[in-house]
C-alpha positions as CSV (number, residue, x, y, z in Angstrom):
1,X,0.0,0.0,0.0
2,X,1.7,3.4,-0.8
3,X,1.6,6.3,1.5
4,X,-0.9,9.1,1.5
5,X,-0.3,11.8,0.1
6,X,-1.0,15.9,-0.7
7,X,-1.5,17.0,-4.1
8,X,-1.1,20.9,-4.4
9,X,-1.9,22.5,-7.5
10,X,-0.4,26.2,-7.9
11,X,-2.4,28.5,-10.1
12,X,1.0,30.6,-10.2
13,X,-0.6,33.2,-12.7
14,X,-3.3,34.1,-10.3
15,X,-0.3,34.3,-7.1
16,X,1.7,36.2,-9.4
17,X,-0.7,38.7,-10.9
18,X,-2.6,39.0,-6.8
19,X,1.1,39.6,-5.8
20,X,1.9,42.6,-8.4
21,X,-1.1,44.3,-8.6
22,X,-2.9,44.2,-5.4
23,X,0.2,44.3,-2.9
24,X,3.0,45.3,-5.0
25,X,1.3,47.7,-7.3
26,X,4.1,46.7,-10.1
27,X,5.9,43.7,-11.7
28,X,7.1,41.4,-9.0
29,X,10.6,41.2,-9.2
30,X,12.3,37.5,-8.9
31,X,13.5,37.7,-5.5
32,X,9.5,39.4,-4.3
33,X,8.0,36.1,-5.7
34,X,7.5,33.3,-3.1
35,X,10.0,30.4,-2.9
36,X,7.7,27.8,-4.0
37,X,10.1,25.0,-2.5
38,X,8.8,26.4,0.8
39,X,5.0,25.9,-0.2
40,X,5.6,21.4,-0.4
41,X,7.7,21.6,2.6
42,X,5.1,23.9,4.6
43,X,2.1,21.5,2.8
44,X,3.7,18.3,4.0
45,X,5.4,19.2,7.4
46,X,1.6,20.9,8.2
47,X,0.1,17.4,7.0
48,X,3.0,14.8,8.0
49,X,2.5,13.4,4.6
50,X,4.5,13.8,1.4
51,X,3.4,16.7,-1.0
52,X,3.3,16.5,-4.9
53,X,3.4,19.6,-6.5
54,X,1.4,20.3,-9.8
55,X,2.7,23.7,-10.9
56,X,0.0,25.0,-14.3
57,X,1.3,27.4,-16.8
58,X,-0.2,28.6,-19.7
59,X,2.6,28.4,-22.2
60,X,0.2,29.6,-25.3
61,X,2.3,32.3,-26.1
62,X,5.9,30.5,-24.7
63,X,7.3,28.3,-22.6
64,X,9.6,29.9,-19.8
65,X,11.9,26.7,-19.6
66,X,14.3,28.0,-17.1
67,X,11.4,28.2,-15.0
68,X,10.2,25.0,-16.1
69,X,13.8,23.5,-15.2
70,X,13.9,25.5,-11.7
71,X,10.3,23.6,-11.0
72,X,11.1,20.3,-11.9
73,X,14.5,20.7,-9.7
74,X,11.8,22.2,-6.9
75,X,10.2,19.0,-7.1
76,X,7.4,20.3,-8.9
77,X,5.4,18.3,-12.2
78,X,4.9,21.6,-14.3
79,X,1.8,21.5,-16.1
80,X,2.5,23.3,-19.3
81,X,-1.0,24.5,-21.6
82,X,-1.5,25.9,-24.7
83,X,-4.9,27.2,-25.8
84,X,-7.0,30.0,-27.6
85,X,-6.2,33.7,-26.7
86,X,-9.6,33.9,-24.8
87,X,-9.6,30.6,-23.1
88,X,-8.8,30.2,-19.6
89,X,-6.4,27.3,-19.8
90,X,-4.9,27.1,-16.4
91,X,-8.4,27.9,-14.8
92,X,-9.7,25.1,-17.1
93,X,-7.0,22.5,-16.0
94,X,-6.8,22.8,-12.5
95,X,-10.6,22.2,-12.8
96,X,-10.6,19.0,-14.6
97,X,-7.7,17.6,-12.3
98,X,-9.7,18.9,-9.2
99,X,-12.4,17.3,-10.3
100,X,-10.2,14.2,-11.6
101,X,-9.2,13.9,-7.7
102,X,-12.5,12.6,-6.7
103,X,-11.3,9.2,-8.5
104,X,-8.1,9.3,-6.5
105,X,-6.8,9.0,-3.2
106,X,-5.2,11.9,-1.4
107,X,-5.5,15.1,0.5
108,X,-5.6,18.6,-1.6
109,X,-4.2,22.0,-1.3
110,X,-5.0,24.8,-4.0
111,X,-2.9,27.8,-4.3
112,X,-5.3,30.6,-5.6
113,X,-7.3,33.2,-4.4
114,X,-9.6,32.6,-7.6
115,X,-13.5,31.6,-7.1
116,X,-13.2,29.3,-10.4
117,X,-12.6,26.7,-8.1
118,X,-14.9,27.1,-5.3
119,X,-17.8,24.0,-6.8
120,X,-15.1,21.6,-7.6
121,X,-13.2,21.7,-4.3
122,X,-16.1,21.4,-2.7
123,X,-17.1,18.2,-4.4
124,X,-14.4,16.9,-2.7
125,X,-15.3,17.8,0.8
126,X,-16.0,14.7,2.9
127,X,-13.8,12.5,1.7
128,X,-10.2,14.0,2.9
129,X,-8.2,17.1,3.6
130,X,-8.7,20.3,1.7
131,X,-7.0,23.7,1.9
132,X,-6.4,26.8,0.2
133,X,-3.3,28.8,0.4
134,X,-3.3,32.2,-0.8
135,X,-3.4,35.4,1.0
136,X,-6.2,36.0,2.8
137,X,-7.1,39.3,2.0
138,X,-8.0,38.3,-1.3
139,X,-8.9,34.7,-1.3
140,X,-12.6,34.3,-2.4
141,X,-14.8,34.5,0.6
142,X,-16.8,31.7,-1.4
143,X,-14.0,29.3,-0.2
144,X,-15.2,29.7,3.6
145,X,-18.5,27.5,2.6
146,X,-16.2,24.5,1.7
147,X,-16.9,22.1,5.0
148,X,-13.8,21.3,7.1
149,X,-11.9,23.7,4.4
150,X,-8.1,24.4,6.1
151,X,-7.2,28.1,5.0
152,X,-3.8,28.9,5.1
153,X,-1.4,32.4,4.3
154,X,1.4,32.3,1.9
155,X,3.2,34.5,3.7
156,X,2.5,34.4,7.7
157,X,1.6,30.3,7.3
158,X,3.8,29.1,4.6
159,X,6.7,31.8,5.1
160,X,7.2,31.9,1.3
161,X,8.7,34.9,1.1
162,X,12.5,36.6,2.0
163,X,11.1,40.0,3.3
164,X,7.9,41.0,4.2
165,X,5.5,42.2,2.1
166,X,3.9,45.6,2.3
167,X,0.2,44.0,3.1
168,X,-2.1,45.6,6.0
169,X,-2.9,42.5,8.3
170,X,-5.7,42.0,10.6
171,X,-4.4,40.8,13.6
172,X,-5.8,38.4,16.3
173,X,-6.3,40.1,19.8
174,X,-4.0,37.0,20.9
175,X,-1.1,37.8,18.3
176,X,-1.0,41.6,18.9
177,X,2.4,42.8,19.7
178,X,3.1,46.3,20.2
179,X,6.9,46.3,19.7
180,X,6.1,45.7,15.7
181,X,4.3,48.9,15.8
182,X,7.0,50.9,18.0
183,X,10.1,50.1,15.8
184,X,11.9,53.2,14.9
């Protein structure tokens, strides 16, 4: 019987373009973007079982194979598409595997803040471990109607990233610590 395991599937356009536009205001440069090696070891530390990565792409217009290379080293499976200039082809494959999953054994973490995949995760509920890791200021509040749904932060859960990141945080009552407020 082989282990259990975690498949997490990155929707890296949608972390990318969340990460340049709504907290960055520009372009992330290569050193902003999260270490995604950090996302499978956060994933299967958190779940004491190994984590495969499924990394999507749309490659319709090219296919960035140093990244491609720096993924498969990552221990990533990039999932490279190609489709019509007005076709969603990431969106569409990470809904097919999700719903693909049901026929499969394993636990599931989606990286995304998109609602595209709020019905299929849930059609999954029940049956083993889901989360969602994006940040969660603009993760779809559809995702909190997902029973037994695990939410968790790229960056203050996964620690994904070198330096913080200029987001405004809500922070729990229990967490609050003046001294981040007083530095000088």
């Amino acid at each position: 019987m082989s282990e259990r395991n975690t498949w997490v599937l990155v929707d890296g356009e949608n972390i990318d373009a969340t990460l340049g536009s709504s907290i960055l205001g520009r372009r992330p440069q290569p050193e902003e973007r999260p270490r995604w090696d950090r996302l499978l070891g956060f994933v299967s530390e958190r779940w004491g079982q190994p984590a495969k990565g499924l990394f999507f792409l749309n490659a319709s217009s090219h296919l960035p194979m140093s990244f491609v290379q720096a993924l498969l080293a990552l221990g990533y499976q990039p999932v490279s598409l190609s489709g019509a200039s007005d076709e969603k082809v990431v969106d569409i494959a990470i809904q097919r595997t999700l719903r693909a999953l049901a026929a499969h054994d394993g636990d599931v973490v989606l990286v995304s803040h998109d609602r595209d995949f709020v019905d299929d995760l849930a059609g999954l509920a029940g049956s083993r471990r889901l989360g969602v890791l994006a940040f969660h200021e603009f993760r779809s509040s559809e995702y909190a109607s997902i029973p037994g749904l695990e939410l968790f932060d790229l960056e203050y859960d996964a620690d994904a990233f070198d330096a913080p990141l200029p987001r405004v945080r809500v922070i729990p009552i229990d967490e609050f610590d003046p001294e981040m407020f007083l530095q000088a």
